[in-house]
C-alpha positions as CSV (number, residue, x, y, z in Angstrom):
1,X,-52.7,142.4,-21.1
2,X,-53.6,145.4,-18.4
3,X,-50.1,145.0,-16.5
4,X,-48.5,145.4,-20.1
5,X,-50.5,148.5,-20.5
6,X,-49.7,149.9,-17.4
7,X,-46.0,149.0,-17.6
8,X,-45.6,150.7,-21.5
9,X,-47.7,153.4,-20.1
10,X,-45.1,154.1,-17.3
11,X,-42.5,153.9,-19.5
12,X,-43.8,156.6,-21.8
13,X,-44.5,159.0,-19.1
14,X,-41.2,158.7,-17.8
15,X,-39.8,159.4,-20.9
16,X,-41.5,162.7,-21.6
17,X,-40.6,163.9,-17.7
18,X,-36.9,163.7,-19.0
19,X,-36.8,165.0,-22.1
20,X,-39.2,168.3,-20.8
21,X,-36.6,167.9,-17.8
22,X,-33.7,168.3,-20.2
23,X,-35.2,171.6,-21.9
24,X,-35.6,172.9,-19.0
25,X,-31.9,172.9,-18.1
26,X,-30.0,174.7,-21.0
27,X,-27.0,176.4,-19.7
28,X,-25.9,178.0,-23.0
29,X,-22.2,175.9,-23.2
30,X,-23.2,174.6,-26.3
31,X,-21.1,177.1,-28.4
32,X,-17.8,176.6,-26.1
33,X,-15.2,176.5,-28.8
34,X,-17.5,177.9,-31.5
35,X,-16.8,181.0,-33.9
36,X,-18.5,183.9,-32.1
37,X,-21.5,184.7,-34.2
38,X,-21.9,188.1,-34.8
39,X,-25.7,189.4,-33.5
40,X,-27.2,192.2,-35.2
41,X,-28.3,195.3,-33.0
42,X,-32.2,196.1,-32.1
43,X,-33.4,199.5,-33.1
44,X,-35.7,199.8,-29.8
45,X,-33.4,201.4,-26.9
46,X,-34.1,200.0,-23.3
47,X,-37.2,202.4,-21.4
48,X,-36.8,204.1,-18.7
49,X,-39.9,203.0,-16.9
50,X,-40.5,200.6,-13.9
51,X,-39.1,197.2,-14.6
52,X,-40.8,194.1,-13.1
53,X,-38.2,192.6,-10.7
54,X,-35.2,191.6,-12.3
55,X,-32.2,190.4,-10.4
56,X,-28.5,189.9,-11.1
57,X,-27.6,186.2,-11.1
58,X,-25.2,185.3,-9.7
59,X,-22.2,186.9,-10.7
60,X,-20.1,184.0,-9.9
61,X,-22.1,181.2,-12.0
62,X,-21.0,182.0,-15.5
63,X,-24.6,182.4,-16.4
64,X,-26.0,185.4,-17.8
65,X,-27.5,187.6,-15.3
66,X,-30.4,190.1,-15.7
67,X,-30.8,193.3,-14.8
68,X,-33.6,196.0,-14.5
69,X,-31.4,199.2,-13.3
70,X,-28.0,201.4,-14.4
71,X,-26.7,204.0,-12.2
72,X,-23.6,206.0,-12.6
73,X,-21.5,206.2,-9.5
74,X,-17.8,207.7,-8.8
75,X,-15.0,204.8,-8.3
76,X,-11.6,206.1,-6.6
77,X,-9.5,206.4,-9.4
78,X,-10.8,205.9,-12.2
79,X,-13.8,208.3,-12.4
80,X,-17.4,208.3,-13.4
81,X,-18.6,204.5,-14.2
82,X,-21.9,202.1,-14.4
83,X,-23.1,200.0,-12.6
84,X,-26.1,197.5,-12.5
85,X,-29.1,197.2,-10.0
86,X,-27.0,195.0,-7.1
87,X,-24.0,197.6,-8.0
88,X,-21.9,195.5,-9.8
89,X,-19.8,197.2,-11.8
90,X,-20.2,197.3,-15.8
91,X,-17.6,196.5,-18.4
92,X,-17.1,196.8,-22.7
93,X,-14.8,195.0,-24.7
94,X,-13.0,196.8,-26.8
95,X,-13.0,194.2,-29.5
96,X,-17.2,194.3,-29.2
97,X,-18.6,196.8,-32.0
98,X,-20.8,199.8,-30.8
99,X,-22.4,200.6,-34.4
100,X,-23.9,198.7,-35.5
101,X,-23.7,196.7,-31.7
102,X,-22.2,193.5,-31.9
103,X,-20.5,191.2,-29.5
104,X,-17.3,189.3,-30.2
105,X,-17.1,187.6,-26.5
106,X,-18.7,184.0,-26.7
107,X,-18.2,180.5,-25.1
108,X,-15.6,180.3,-22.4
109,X,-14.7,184.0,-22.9
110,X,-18.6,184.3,-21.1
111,X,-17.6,182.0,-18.0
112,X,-15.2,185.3,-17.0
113,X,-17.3,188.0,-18.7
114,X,-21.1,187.4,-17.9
115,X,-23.4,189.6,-20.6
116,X,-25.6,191.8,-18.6
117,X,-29.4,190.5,-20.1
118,X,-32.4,192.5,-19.6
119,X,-36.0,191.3,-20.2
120,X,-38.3,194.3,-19.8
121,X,-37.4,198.1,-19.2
122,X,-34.4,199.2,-17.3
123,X,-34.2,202.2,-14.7
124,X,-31.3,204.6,-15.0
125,X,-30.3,206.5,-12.8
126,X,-27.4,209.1,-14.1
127,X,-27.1,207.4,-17.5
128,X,-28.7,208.8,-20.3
129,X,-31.6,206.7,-21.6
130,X,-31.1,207.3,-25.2
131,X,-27.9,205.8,-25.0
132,X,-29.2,202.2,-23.8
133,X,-30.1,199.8,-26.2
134,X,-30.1,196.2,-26.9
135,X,-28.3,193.2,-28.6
136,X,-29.5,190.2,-29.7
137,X,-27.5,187.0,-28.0
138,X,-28.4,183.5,-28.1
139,X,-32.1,184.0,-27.9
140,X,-31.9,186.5,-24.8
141,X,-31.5,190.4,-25.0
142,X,-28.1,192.2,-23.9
143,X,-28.1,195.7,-22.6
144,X,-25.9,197.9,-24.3
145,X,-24.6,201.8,-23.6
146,X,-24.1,204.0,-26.7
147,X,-24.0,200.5,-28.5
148,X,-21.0,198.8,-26.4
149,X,-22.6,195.2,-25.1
150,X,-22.3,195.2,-21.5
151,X,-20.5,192.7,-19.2
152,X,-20.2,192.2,-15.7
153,X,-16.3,190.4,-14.6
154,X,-17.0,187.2,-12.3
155,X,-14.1,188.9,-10.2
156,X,-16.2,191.3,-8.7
157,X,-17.7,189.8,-6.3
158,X,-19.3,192.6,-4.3
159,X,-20.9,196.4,-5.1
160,X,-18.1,198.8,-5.8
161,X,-15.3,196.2,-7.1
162,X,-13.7,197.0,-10.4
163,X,-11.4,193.9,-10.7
164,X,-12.0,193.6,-14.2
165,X,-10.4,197.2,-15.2
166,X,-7.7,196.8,-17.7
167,X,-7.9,192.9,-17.8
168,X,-6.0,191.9,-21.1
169,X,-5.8,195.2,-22.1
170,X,-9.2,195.5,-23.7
171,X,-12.0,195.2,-20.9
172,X,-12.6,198.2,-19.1
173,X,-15.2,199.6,-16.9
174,X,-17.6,202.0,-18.7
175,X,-18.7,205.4,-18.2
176,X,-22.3,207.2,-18.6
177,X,-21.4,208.0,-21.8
178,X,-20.6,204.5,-23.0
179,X,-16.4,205.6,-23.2
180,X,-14.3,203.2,-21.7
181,X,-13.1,204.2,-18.5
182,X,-9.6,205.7,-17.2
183,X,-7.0,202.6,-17.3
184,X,-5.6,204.0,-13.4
185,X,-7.7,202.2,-11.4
């Protein structure tokens, strides 16, 4: 009668470590395929005060990274553009929405085009912080300039690249004003 305690008791606990084992390990493919739902914007722009640390994931995994800085830098040929905190370089969609914000790019489209997510206050350095705001995406919160959700391109692959200029002829590298950068680059 003990063992068969023991043995059913085993079996429960095993069965809770895998299913809190499976919550644990979302990765956000569960609307590959889907209609792109269409988020509403936040009214709360992103602060400009210290963020807790914040990293970009990486860029690479088709998982959305986080970041907790902006800065505007010059790229050779195509001007004034964003960047985030491990200066990768920032991207709108021109079929994205600035007002009210809403993103169209969902499912695979995210495996190339990784939302930029931010979880507390961002630092900006040469970009206005009363253009930065935030959109609602699957639960998480993406950064957006003068309402255009932000995307990093899984083709950049270090600081300074902008790989992702021009791609289809709607993604584009953005500029401190949220305007879509020059297509020369």
């Amino acid at each position: 009668m003990i063992s068969r305690r023991i043995v059913l008791s085993l079996a429960a606990g095993l069965a809770a470590s895998c299913l809190l084992g499976a919550c644990g390990s979302s990765d956000d493919s569960g609307t590959a395929g889907a209609a792109a739902p269409v988020a509403p914007a936040t009214s709360a722009p992103a602060t400009s005060a210290p963020a807790a640390t914040g990293s970009s994931a990486g860029s690479g995994s088709g998982q959305p990274g986080t970041t907790a800085g902006v800065t505007a830098v010059a790229a050779q040929g195509i001007g004034s553009i964003v960047t985030d905190d491990q200066g990768l370089t920032l991207y709108r969609y021109d079929k994205d929405e600035p007002n009210p914000s809403k993103w169209t790019c969902s499912g695979a489209c995210t495996k190339t085009w990784i939302p930029v997510i931010v979880q507390d206050s961002v630092q900006t350095t040469g970009v206005d912080k009363s253009l930065l705001g935030t959109v609602h995406r699957n639960g998480r919160t993406q950064l957006t300039l003068s309402g255009w959700p932000l995307y990093r391109y899984v083709g950049d692959t270090a600081a300074g690249q902008v790989n992702g200029q021009g791609k289809d002829g709607a993604w584009y590298a953005v500029t401190p004003s949220g305007q879509k950068s020059a297509a020369t680059g």
